[in-house]
DRENPALO-285333 format. One record per atom (N, C-alpha, C, O): x, y, z; residue in three letters. Coordinates in steps of 0.2 Angstrom, whole numbers, padded with zeros to 4 digits, always signed. Layout:
REM residues N
XYZALA...
//
This chain:
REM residues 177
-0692-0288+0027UNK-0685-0286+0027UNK-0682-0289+0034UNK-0676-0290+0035UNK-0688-0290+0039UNK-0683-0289+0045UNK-0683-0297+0046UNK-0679-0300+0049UNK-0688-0300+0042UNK-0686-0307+0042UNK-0682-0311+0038UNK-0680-0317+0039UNK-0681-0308+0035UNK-0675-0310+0028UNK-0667-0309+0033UNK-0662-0313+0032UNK-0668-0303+0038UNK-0659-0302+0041UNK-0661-0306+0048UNK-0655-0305+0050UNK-0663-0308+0050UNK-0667-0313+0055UNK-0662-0321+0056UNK-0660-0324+0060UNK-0664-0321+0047UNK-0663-0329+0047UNK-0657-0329+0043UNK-0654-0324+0040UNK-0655-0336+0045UNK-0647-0336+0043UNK-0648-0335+0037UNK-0654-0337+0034UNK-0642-0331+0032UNK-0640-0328+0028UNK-0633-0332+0028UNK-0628-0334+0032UNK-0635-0333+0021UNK-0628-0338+0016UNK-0624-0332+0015UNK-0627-0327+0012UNK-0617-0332+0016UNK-0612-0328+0012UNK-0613-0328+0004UNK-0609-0324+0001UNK-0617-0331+0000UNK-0619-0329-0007UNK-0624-0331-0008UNK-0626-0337-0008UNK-0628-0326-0011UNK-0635-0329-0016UNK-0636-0327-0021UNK-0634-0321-0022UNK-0640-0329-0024UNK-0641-0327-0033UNK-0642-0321-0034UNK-0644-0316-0031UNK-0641-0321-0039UNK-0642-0312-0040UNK-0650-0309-0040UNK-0651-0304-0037UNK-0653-0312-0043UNK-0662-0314-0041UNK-0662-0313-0034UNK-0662-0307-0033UNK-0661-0316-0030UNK-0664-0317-0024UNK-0661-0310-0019UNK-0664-0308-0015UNK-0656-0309-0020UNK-0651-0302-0019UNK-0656-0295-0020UNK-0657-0290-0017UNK-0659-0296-0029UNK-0664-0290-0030UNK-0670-0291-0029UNK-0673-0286-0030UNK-0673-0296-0027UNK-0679-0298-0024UNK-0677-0296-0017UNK-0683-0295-0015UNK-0673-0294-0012UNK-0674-0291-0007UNK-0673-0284-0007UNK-0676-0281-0003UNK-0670-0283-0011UNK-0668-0274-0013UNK-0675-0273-0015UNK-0677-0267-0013UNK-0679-0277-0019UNK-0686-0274-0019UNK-0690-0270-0014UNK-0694-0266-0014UNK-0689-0275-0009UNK-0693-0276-0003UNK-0690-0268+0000UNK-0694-0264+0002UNK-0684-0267+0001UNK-0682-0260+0002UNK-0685-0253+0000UNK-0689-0248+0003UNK-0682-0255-0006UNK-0685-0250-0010UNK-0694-0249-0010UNK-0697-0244-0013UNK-0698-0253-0009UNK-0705-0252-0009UNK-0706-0247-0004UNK-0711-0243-0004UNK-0702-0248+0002UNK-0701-0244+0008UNK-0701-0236+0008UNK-0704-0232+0012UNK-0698-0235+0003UNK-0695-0230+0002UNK-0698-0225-0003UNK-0697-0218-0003UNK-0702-0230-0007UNK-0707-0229-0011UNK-0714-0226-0009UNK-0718-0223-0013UNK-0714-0229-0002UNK-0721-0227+0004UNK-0717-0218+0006UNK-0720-0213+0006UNK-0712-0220+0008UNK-0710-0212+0010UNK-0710-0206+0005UNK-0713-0201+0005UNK-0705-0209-0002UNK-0706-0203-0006UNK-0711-0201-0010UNK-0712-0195-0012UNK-0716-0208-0014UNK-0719-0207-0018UNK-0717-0204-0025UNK-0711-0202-0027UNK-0722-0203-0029UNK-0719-0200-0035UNK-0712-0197-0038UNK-0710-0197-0043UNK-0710-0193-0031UNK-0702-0193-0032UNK-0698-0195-0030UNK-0694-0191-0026UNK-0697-0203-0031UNK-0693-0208-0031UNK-0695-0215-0039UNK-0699-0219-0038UNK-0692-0213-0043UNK-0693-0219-0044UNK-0685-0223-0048UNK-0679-0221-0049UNK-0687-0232-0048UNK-0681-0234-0048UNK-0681-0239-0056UNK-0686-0244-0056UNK-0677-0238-0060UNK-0675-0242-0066UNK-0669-0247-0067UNK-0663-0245-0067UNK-0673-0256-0069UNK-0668-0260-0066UNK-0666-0262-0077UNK-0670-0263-0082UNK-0660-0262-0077UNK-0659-0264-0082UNK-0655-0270-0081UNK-0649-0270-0082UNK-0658-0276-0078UNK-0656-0282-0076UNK-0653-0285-0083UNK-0658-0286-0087UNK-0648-0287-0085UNK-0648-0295-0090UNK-0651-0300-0086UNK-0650-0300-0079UNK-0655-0305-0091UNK-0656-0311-0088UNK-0655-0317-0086UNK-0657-0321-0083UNK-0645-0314-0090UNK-0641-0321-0090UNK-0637-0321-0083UNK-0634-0326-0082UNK-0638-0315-0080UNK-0634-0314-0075UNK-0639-0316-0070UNK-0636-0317-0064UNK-0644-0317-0070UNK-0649-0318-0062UNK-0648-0324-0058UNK-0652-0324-0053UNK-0642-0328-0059UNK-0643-0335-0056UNK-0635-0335-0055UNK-0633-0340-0052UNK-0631-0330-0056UNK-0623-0330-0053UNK-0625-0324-0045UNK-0627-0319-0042UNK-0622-0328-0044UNK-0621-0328-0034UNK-0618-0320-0034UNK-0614-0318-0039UNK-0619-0317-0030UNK-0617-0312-0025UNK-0615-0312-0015UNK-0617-0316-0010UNK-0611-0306-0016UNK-0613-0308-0007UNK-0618-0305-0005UNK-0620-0299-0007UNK-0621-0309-0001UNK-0628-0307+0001UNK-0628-0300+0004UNK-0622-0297+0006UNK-0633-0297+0004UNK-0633-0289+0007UNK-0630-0285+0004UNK-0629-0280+0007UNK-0628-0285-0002UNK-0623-0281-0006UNK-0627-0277-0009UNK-0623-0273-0012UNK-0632-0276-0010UNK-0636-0269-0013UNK-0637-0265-0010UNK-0635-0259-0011UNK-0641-0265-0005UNK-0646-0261+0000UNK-0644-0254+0002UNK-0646-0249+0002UNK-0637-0258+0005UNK-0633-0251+0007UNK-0632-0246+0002UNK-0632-0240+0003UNK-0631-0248-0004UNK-0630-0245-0012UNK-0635-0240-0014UNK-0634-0235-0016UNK-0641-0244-0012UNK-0647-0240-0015UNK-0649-0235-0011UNK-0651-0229-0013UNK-0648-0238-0003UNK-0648-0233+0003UNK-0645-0227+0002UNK-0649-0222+0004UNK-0638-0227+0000UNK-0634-0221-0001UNK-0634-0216-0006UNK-0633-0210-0006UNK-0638-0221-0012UNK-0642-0216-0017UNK-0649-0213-0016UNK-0652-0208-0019UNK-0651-0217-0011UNK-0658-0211-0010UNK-0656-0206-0005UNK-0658-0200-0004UNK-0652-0209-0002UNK-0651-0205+0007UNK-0648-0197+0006UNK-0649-0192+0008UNK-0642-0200+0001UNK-0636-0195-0001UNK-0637-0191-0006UNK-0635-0185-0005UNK-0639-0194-0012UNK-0640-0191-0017UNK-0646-0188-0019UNK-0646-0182-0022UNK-0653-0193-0018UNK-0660-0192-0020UNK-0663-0185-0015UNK-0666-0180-0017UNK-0663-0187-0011UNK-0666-0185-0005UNK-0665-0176-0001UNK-0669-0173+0003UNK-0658-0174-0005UNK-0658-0169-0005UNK-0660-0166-0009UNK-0661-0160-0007UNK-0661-0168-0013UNK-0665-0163-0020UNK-0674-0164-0017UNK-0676-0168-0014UNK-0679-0156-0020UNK-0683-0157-0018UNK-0686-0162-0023UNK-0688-0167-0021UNK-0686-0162-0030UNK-0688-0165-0034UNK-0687-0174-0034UNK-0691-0178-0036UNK-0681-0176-0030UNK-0682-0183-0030UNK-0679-0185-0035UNK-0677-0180-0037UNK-0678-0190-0038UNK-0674-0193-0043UNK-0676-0200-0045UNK-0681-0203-0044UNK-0670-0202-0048UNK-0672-0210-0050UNK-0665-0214-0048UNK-0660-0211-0050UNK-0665-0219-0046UNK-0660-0225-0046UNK-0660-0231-0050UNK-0665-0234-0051UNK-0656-0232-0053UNK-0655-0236-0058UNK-0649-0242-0057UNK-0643-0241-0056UNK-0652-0248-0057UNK-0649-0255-0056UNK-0647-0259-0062UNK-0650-0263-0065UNK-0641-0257-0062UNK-0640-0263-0069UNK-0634-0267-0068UNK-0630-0266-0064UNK-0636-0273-0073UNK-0632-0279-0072UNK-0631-0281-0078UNK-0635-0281-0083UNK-0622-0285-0080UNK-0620-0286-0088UNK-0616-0291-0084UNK-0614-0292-0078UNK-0615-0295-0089UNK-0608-0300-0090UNK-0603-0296-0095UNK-0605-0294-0101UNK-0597-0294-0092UNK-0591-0292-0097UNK-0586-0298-0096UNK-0582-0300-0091UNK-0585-0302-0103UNK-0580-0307-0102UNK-0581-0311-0095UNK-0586-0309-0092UNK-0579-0314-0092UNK-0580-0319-0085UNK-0581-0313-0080UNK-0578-0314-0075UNK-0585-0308-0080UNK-0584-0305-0075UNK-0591-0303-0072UNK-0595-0301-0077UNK-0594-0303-0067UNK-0602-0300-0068UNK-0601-0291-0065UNK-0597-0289-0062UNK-0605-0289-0067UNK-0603-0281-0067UNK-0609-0278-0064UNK-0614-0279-0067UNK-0611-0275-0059UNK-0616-0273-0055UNK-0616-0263-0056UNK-0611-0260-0055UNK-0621-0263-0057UNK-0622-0254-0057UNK-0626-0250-0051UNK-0632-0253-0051UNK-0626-0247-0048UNK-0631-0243-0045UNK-0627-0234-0045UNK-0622-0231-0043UNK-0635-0233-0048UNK-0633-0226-0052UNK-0638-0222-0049UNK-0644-0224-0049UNK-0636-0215-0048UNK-0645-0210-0046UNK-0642-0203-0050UNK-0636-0201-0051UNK-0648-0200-0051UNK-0648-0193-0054UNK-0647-0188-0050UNK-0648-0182-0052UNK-0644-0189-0043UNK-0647-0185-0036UNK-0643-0179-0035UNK-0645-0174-0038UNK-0639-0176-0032UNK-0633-0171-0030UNK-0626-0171-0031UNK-0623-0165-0032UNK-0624-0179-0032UNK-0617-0180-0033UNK-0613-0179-0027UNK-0616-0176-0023UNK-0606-0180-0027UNK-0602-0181-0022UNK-0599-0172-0024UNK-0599-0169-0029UNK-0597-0172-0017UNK-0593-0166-0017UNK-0586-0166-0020UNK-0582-0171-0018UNK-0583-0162-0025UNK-0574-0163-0026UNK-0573-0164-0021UNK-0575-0161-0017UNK-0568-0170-0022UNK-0563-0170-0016UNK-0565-0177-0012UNK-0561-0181-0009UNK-0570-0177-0012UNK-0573-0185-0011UNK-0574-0191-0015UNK-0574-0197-0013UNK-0574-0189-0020UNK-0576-0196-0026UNK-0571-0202-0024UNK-0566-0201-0021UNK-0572-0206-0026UNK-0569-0211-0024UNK-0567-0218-0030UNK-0572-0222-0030UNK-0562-0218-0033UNK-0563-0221-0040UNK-0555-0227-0039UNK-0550-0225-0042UNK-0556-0234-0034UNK-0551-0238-0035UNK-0552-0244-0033UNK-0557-0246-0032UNK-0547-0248-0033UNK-0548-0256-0033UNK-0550-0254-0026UNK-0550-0250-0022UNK-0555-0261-0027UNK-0556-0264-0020UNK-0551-0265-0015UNK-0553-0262-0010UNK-0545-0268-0015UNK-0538-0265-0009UNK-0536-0260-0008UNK-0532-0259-0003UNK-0537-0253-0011UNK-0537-0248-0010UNK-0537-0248-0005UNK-0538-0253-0002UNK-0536-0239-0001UNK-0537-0236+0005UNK-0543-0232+0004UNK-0543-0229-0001UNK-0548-0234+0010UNK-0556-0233+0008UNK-0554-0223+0011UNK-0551-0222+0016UNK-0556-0220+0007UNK-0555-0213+0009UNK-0560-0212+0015UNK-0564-0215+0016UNK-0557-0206+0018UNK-0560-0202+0024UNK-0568-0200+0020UNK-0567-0196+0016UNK-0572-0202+0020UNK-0578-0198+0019UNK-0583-0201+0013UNK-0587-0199+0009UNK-0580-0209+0014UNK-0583-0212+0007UNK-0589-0215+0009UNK-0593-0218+0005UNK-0591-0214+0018UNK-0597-0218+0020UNK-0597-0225+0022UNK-0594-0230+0019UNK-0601-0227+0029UNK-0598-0232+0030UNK-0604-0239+0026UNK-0603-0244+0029UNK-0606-0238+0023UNK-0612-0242+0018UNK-0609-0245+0013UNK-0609-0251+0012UNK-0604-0237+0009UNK-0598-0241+0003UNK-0592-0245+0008UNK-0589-0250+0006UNK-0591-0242+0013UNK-0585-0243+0017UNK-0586-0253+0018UNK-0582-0257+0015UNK-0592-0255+0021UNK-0594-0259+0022UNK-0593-0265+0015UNK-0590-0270+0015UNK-0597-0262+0010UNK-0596-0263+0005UNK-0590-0267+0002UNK-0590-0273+0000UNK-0584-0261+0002UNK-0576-0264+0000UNK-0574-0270+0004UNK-0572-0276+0001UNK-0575-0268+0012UNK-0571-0272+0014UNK-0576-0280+0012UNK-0573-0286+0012UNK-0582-0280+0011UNK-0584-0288+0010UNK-0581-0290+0005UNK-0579-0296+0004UNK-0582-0284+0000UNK-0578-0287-0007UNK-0571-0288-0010UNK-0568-0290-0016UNK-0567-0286-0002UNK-0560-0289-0004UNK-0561-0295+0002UNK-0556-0299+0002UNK-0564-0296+0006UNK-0564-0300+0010UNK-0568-0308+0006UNK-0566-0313+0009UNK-0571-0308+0004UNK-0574-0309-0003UNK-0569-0313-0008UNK-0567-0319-0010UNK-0568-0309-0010UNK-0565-0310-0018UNK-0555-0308-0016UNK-0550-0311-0019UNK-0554-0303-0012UNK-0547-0301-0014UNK-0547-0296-0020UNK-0552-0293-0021UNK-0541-0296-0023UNK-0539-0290-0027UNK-0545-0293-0033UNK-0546-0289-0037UNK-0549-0300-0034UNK-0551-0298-0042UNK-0558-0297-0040UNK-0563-0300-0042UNK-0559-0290-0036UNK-0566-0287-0037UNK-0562-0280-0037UNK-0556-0279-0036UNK-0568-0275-0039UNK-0565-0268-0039UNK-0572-0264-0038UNK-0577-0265-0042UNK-0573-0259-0032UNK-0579-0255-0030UNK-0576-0250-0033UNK-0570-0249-0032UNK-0580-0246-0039UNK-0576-0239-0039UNK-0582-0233-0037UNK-0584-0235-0032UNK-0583-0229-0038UNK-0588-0223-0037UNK-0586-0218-0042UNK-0580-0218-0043UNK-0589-0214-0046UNK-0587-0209-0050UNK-0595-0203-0048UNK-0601-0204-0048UNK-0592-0198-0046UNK-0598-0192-0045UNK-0598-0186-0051UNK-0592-0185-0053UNK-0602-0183-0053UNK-0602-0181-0055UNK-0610-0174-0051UNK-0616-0175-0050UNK-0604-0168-0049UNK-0608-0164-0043UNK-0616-0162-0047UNK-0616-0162-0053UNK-0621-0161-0042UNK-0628-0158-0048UNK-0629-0163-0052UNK-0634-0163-0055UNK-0625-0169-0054UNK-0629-0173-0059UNK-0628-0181-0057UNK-0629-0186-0061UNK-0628-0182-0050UNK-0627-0189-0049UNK-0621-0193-0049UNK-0617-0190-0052UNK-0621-0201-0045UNK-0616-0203-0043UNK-0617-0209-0046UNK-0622-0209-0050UNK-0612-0215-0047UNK-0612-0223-0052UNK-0609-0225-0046UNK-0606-0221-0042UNK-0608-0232-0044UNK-0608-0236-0040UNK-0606-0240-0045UNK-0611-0242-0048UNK-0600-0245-0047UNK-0599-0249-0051UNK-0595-0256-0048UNK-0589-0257-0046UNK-0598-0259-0047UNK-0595-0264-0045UNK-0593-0272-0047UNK-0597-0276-0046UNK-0587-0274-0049UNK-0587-0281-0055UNK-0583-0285-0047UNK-0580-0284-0042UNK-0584-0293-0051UNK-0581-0299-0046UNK-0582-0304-0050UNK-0587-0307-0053UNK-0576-0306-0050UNK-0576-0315-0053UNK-0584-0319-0056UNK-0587-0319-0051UNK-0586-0321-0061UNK-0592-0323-0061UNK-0593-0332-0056UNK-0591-0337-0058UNK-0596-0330-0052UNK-0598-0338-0049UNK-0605-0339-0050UNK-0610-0335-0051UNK-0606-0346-0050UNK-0613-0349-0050UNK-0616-0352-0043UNK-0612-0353-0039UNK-0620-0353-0043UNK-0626-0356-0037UNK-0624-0363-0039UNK-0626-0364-0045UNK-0621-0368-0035UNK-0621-0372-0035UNK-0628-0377-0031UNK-0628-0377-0025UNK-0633-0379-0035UNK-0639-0382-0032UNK-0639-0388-0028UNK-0643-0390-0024UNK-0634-0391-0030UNK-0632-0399-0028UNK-0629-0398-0022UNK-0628-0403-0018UNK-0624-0388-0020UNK-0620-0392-0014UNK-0624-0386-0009UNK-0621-0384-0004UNK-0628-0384-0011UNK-0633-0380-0007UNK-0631-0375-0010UNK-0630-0374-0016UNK-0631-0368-0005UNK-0629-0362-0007UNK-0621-0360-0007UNK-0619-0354-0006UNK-0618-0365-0010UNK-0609-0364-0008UNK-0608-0362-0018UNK-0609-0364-0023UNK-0604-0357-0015UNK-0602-0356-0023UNK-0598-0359-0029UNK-0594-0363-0028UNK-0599-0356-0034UNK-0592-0362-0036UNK-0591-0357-0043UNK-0595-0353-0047UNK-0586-0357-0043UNK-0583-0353-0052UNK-0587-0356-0056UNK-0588-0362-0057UNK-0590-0351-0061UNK-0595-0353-0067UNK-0591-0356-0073UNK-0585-0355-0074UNK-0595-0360-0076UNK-0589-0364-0080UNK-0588-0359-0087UNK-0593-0357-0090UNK-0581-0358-0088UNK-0578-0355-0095UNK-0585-0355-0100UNK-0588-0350-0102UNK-0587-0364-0102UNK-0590-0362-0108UNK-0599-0358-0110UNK-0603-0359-0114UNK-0598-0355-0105UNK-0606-0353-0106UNK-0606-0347-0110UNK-0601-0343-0110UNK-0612-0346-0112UNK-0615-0342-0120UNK-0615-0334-0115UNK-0616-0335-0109UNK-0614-0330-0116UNK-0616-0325-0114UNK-0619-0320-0120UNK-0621-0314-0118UNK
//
């Protein structure tokens, strides 16, 4: 991990390469909690090669183990999914853990006003993904108390352009999803 934040880092990489470092995290974390932790990825396959910004999970998953999991004695599970909805790539991180307190949850566009108490992880988060994309991303958060928290996150579908190195480029209309 510490070699991966070490070395320059492209403002976008594939979505693979994005969960292939979240692995690395997460195996971490898997040494501390053991048996009560574990994490379920319901990845599409079509989605593995559309770009993200780099570092965009970790903090995600972190706040699901830190916030949500960790307080329970039993431990929980985190859950990673990924969908294409119409042109858009749709990113999930979801845990069974404690949930947000009323009064905290936090459910709007990315240009929103990030609330007092949303965490500076998601806080981080928003601000890349309007710095990023502008209004066509949207972080929402939805908690639900005692039964865990969803982390949803959609942004224009772009592709990994291989010919201009790591620069993105809008994914083309005609692809199969």
């Amino acid at each position: 991990i510490l070699r991966a934040l070490l070395r320059e880092r492209e403002a976008f990489v594939p979505l693979g390469e994005e969960l292939a470092f979240t692995d690395d995290y997460v195996d971490i974390e898997v040494v501390r909690f053991g048996e009560k932790l574990r994490v379920v990825k319901e990845i599409a396959e079509d989605t593995l090669e559309f770009v993200v910004p780099s570092m965009l999970l970790q903090p995600l998953i972190e706040n699901s183990i830190k916030h949500g999991l960790e307080p329970r004695i039993s431990g929980g599970t985190v859950t990673l999914r990924s969908r294409l909805e119409s042109d858009r790539l749709v990113i999930e991180v979801e845990d069974d853990g404690v949930g947000v307190e009323p009064g905290r949850e936090v459910t709007e566009p990315v240009s929103g006003l990030v609330r007092e108490g949303s965490g500076i992880g998601l806080r981080n988060v928003r601000e890349r993904m309007q710095v990023l994309y502008g209004d066509e991303a949207t972080v929402e958060m939805a908690s639900r108390p005692g039964r865990g928290t969803r982390v949803r996150l959609s942004m224009p579908v772009m592709a990994h352009d291989r010919d201009e190195g790591r620069r993105a480029r809008p994914a083309t209309a005609g692809r199969s999803t």
